[in-house]
VEXVO-100781 format. One line per field, with one value per atom (N, C-alpha, C): atom name; x, y, z; residue number from 0. Coordinates in Angstrom, 1 decimal. Example, Ala and Ser with C-alpha at 12.3 -4.5 7.8 and 13.67 -1.06 7.14 Angstrom:
// residues 2
atomo: (N CA C N CA C) $
px: (13.2 12.3 13.2 12.8 13.7 12.9) $
py: (-5.7 -4.5 -3.3 -2.2 -1.1 0.0) $
pz: (7.8 7.8 7.8 7.1 7.1 7.9) $
num: (0 0 0 1 1 1) $
// end
This chain:
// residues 66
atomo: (N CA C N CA C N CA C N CA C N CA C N CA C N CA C N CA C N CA C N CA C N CA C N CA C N CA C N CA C N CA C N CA C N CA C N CA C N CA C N CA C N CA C N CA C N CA C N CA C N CA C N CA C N CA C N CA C N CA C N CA C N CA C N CA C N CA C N CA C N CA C N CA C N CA C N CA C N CA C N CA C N CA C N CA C N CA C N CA C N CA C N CA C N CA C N CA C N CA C N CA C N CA C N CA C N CA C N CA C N CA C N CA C N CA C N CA C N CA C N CA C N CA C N CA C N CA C N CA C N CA C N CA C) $
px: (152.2 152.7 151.5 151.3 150.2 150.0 149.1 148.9 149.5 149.6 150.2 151.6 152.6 153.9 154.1 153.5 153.3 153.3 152.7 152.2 152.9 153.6 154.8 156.2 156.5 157.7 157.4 156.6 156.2 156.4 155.9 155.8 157.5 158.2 159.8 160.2 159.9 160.5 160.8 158.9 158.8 159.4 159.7 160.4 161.5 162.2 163.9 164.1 163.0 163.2 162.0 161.0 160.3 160.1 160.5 160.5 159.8 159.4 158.9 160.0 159.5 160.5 159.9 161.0 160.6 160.1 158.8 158.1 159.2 160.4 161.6 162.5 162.3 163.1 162.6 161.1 160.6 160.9 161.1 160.8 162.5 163.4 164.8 165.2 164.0 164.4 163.9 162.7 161.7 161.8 161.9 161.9 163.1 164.5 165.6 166.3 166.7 167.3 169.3 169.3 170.6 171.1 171.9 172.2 172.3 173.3 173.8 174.2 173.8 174.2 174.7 175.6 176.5 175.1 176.0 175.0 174.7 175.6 175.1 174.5 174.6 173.4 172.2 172.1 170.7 170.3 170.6 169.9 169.8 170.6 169.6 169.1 168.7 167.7 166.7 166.5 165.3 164.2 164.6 163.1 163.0 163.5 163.5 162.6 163.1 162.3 161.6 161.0 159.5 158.7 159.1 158.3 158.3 158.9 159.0 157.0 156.9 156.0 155.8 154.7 154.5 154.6 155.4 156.0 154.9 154.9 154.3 153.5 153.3 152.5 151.8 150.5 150.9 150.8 151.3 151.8 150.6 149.5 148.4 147.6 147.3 146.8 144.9 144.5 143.1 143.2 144.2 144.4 144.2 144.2 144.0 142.6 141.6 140.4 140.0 140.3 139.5 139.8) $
py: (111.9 112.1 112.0 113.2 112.6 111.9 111.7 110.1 110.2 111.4 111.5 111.6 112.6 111.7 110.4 109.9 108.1 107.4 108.0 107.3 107.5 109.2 109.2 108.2 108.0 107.6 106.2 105.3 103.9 103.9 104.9 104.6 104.6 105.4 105.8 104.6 103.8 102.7 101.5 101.6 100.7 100.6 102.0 101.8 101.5 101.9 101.3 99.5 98.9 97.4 97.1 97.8 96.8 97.7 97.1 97.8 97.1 97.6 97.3 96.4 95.3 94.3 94.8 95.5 95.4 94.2 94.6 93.5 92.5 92.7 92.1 91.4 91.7 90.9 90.1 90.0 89.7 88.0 87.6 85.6 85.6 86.5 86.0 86.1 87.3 87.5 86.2 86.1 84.9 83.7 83.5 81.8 81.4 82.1 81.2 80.4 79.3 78.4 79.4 80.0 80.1 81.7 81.7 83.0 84.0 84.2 85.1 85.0 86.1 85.7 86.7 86.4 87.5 88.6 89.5 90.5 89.2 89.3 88.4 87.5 86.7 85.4 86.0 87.2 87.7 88.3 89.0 89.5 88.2 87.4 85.9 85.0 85.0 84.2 83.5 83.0 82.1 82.8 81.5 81.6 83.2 83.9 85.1 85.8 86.1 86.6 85.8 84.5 84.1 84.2 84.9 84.8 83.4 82.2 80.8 80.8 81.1 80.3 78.9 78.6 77.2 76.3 77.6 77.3 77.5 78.9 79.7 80.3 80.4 81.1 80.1 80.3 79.6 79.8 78.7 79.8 80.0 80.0 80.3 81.0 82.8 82.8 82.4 81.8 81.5 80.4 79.8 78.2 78.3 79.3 79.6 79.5 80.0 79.7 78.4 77.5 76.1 75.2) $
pz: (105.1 103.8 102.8 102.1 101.0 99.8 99.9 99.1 97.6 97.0 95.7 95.8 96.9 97.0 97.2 97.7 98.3 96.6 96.2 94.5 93.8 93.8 92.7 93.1 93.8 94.7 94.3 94.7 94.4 93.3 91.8 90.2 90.3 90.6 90.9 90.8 92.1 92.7 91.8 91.3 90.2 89.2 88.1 87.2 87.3 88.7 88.9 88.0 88.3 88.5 87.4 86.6 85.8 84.8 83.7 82.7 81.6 80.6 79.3 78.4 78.0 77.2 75.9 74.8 73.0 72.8 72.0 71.6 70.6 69.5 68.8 70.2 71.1 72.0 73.1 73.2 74.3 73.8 73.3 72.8 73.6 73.5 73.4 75.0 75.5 77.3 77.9 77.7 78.2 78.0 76.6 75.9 75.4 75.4 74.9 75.7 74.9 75.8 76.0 75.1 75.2 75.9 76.7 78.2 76.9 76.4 75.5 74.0 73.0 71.5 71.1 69.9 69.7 68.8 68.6 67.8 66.4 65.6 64.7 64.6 65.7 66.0 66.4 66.6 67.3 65.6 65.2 63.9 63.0 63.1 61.9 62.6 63.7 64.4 63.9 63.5 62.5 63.5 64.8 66.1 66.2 66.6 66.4 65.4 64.1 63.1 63.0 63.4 62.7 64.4 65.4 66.2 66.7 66.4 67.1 66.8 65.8 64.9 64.9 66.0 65.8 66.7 67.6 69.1 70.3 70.1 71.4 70.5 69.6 68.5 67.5 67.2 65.9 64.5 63.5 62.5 61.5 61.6 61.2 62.1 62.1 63.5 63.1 62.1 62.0 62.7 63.1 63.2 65.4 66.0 67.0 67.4 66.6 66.6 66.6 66.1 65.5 67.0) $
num: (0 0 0 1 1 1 2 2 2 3 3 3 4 4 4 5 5 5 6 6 6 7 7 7 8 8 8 9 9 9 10 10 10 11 11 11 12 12 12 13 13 13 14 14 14 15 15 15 16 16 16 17 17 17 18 18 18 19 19 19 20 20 20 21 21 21 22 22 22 23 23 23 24 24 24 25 25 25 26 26 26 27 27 27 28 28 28 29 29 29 30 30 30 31 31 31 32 32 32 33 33 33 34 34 34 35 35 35 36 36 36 37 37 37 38 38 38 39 39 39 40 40 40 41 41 41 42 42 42 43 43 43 44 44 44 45 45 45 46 46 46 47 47 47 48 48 48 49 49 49 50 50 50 51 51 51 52 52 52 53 53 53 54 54 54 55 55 55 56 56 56 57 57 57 58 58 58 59 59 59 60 60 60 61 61 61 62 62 62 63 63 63 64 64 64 65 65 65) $
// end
């Protein structure tokens, strides 16, 4: 088989199972403590809209440097 079906097939395979997390949702796939939130709890998220500033981030990003 040549090596470029071999390669399209594998990218295939791959995207079945890995996909790109929205950068607005990646804190809530990875770092929340809680399974599920309703739509509402997800749009006023504090940790959410501030990025969990201060968390995993911090909330000065000059303050990264020092």
């Amino acid at each position: 088989m040549p090596q470029s079906i071999m390669k399209r097939t594998w990218r295939w395979v791959s995207d079945q199972f890995i996909q790109d997390v929205p950068e607005d949702s990646a804190l809530c796939v990875f770092d929340c403590h809680k399974g599920q939130c309703t739509s509402k709890e997800w749009q006023t998220c504090e940790r959410r809209l501030s990025n969990a500033s201060g968390e995993l981030m911090p909330a000065d990003p000059d303050a990264a440097e020092k």
